[in-house]
N, C-alpha and C positions, 0 to 999 in steps of 0.2 A: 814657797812657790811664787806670792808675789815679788819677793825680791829679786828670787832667780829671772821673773820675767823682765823687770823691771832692768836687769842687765840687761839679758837680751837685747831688748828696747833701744837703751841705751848704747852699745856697743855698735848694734847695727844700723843708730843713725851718725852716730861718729864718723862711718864713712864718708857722710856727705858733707860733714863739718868743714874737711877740708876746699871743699869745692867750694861752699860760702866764704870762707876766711880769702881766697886764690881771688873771686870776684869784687868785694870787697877791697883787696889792693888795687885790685886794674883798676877802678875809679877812683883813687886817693884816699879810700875811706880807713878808720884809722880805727881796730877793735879796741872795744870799749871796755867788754863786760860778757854779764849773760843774762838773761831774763829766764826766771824760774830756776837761774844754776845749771840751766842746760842750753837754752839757746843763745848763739853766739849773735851781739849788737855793736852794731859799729856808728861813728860817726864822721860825717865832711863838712867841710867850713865852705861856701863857695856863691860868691854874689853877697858877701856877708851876711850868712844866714848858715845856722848852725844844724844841717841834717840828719835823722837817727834812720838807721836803716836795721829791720828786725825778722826773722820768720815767727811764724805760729802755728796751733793746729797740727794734728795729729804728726809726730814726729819731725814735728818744728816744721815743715815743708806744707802747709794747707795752703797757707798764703805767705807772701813778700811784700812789706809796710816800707813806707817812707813816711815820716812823719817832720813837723814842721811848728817849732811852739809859736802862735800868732797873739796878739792882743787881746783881741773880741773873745767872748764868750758867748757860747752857743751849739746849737746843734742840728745841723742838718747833713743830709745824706743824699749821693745820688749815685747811681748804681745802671750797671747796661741790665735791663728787663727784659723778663722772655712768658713765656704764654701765661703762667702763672701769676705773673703781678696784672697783666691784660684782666685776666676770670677774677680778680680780686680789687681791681677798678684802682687800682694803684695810682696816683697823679702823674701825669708823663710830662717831663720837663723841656725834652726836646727829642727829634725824632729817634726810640730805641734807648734813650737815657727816664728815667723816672726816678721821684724826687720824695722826701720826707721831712717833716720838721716837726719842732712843737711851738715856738713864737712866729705866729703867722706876719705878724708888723714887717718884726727884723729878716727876716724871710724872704718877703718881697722886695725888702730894696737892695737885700743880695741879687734876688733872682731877675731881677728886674732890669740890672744895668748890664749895658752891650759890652762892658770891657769882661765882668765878670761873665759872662755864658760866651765870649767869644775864649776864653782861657781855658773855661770847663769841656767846650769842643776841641782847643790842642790838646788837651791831656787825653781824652775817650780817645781820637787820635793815634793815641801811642800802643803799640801792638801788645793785646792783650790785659790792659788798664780792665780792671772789675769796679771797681767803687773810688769815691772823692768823698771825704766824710769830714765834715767840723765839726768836733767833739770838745768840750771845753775849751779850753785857749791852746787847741792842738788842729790842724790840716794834715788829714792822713790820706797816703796813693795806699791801693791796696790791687795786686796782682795776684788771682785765686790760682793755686799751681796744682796741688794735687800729689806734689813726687816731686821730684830731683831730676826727671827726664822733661816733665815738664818746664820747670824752672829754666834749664839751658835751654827751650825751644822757643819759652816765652817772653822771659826778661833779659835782656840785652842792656850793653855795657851803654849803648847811645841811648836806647830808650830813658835807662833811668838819668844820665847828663842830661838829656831834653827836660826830664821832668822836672828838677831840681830848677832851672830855669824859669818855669812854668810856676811854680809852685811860689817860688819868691817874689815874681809880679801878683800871684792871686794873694799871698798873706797880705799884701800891700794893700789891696782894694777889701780884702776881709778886715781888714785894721781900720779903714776909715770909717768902717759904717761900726758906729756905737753897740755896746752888747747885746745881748738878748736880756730882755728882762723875766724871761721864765728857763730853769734848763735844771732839768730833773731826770737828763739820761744817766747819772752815777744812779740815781732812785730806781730807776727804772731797770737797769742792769742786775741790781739787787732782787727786786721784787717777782721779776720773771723768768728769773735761772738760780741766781745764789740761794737764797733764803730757802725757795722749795728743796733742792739738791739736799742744803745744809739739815733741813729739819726732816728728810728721809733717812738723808744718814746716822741722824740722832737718834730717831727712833728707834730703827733698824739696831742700831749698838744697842738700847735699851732693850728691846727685844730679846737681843740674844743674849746679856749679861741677866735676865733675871728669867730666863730659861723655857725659852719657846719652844725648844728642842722635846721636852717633856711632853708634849701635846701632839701626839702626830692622829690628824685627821680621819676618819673612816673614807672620804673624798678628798685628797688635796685642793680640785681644782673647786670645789665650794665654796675655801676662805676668797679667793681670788673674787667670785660672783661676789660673796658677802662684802668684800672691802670696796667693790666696784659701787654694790648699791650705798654704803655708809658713807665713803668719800666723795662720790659724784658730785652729791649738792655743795658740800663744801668745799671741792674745788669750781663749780662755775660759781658758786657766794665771793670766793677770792679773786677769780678772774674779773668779777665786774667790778670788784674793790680797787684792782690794780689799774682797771682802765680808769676808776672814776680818779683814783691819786696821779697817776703818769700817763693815762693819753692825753694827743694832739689833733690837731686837726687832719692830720693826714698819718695817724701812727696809729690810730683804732684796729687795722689789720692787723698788725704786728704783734700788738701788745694781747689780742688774743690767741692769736693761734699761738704765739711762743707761750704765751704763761699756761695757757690748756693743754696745751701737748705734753709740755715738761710735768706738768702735773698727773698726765694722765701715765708717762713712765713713770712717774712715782709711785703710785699706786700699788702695782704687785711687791715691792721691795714693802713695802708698810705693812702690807696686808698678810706676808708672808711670815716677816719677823715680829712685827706689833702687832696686829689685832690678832696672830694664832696666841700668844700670852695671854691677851685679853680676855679670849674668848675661852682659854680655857681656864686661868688663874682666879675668872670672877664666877665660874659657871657652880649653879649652889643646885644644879638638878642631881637628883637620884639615878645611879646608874641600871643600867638594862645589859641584863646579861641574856645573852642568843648562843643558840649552840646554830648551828649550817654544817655544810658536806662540801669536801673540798673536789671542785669539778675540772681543774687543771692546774699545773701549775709550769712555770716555765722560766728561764735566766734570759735577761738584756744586759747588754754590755755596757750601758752607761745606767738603765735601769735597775738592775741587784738582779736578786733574787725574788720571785712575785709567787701568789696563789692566787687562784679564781673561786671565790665561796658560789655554789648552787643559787640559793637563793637571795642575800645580798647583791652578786654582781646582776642578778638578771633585771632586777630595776633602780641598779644606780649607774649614772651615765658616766663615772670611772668604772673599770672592767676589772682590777686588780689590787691585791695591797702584797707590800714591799716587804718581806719577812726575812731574819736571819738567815743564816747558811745552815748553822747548826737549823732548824726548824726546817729548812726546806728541805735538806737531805734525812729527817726522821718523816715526813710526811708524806703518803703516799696519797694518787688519786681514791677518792673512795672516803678514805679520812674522816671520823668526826670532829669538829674543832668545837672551842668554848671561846669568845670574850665578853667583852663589855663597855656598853659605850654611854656617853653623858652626852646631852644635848648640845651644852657649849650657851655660854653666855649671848654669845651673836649669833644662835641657831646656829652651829656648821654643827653638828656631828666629830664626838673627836674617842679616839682609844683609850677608855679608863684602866682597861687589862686587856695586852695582849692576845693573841692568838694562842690555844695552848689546846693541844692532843687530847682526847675525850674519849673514853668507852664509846 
């Protein structure tokens, strides 16, 4: 299935391939490559300066990048700002642009001189410019597209010639002011996306190769509470970790809401596949076996097969559990049933013995 999608995917942005590769010529630009094996990058030579042009982002079309390898090393960012960086007190660098960094010294004598903010005003300038970023010894334009319809409405053949112009006077004035003496955005790129991603999905594999499947809940949605209250602390213990290693003086918003948010989607995928193992592989309680009376029972179409227990469903805040075919076509309303359940190492509640038909 994933593969099959993954065609899909693939074939239906092929389409657009060609439109890149067609734009791409009209400016001289000379394909290169692909980034990821799928998105097509090209290159121009022009003012003697060697330009990479690339898309990103969900089916390579999110954004359109110019990038520019410069001397300096460092890192700052600035970006057209809207109500949201305002409520979050964001630094505003010039009227409707706002700025970020982490070496405040080298920073200022960027931001400081008139050649340099008279160059960062042509480029915002340019119809539909999103960001100007200096990322290690890289000067990237970045144009947020969204699609292929927008891309032709956005970025133009003169726009990106202007920029390229643009860009090789600022690597020029980016070049004379000496490095940054701090620059921990590769650290920081890790800490706040990669690593958490990396070590849910680790888990997650770990989960299911030592057989979480075997544990299904009397409540599903109780491991979810349970992993919420187990993880919480030690995702904000991490977040304050990441800000004390990788914030700036002006990147403390960033660096939380990204690494707490990502974390906080990690979460269900852990608590699903990992703590249901956990909770049921270490649980050393005594099982309790209940007999109940089956009070409805009903089919959903992405849902299975379900039964409604009497006395079970009427105080637990799930309403139903998900039973065979075979069981739910022997089962009539009225029904006595038998199972048995075990506490669960992390308190959820889990199925030691099935559902099964009773005198």
């Amino acid at each position: 299935l994933l593969t099959l999608l993954f065609l899909l995917w693939y074939f239906g942005y092929g389409r657009h391939r060609r439109e890149l590769f067609d734009f791409y010529n009209s400016i001289g630009a000379k394909h290169t490559g692909y980034r990821w094996l799928i998105f097509p990058v090209a290159e121009l030579e022009a003012d003697g300066k060697k330009f990479r042009l690339f898309t990103e982002g969900g089916r390579g079309l999110y954004a359109f990048k110019v990038s520019l390898e410069v001397q300096a090393l460092g890192y700052l960012r600035l970006w057209r700002g809207g109500l949201l960086d305002r409520i979050l007190f964001r630094r505003r660098y010039m009227e409707g642009i706002f700025v970020e960094y982490e070496d405040s010294q080298w920073a200022e004598k960027l931001l400081g001189r008139e050649d340099f903010k008279d160059m960062v005003k042509k480029l915002f300038d340019l119809p539909g410019l999103s960001s100007v970023e200096i990322k290690g010894k890289k000067l990237i334009l970045c144009w947020h597209l969204g699609g292929m319809d927008r891309f032709r409405k956005v970025v133009s053949k003169e726009a990106v010639l202007e920029a390229f112009k643009i860009m090789a006077d600022l690597g020029k004035t980016i070049d004379a002011v000496p490095s940054a003496e701090v620059y921990r955005e590769t650290l920081r790129g890790w800490l706040t996306l990669k690593l958490p991603i990396f070590a849910t999905i680790l888990l997650s594999i770990a989960g299911f190769f030592l057989g979480f499947y075997r544990y299904d809940h009397v409540c599903d949605h109780e491991i979810l509470l349970a992993g919420f209250k187990i993880l919480m602390p030690i995702v904000i213990l991490y977040t304050a970790s990441v800000l004390f290693l990788t914030g700036g003086p002006t990147l403390g918003q960033r660096v939380i809401l990204k690494t707490f948010f990502i974390c906080l989607v990690c979460i269900p995928m852990i608590s699903l596949f990992f703590l249901t193992w956990v909770n049921g592989y270490f649980d050393r309680s005594e099982p309790e076996f209940k007999r109940d009376t089956i009070a409805r029972k009903y089919h959903l179409i992405r849902g299975g097969h379900r039964v409604v227990l009497a006395e079970l469903h009427k105080s637990k805040w799930c309403d139903s559990f998900k039973v065979s075919e075979g069981f739910y076509m022997r089962a009539q309303v009225g029904d006595r049933v038998e199972y048995a359940v075990k506490r669960g190492f992390l308190g959820v509640s889990w199925l030691y013995r099935k559902l099964s038909l009773t005198e």
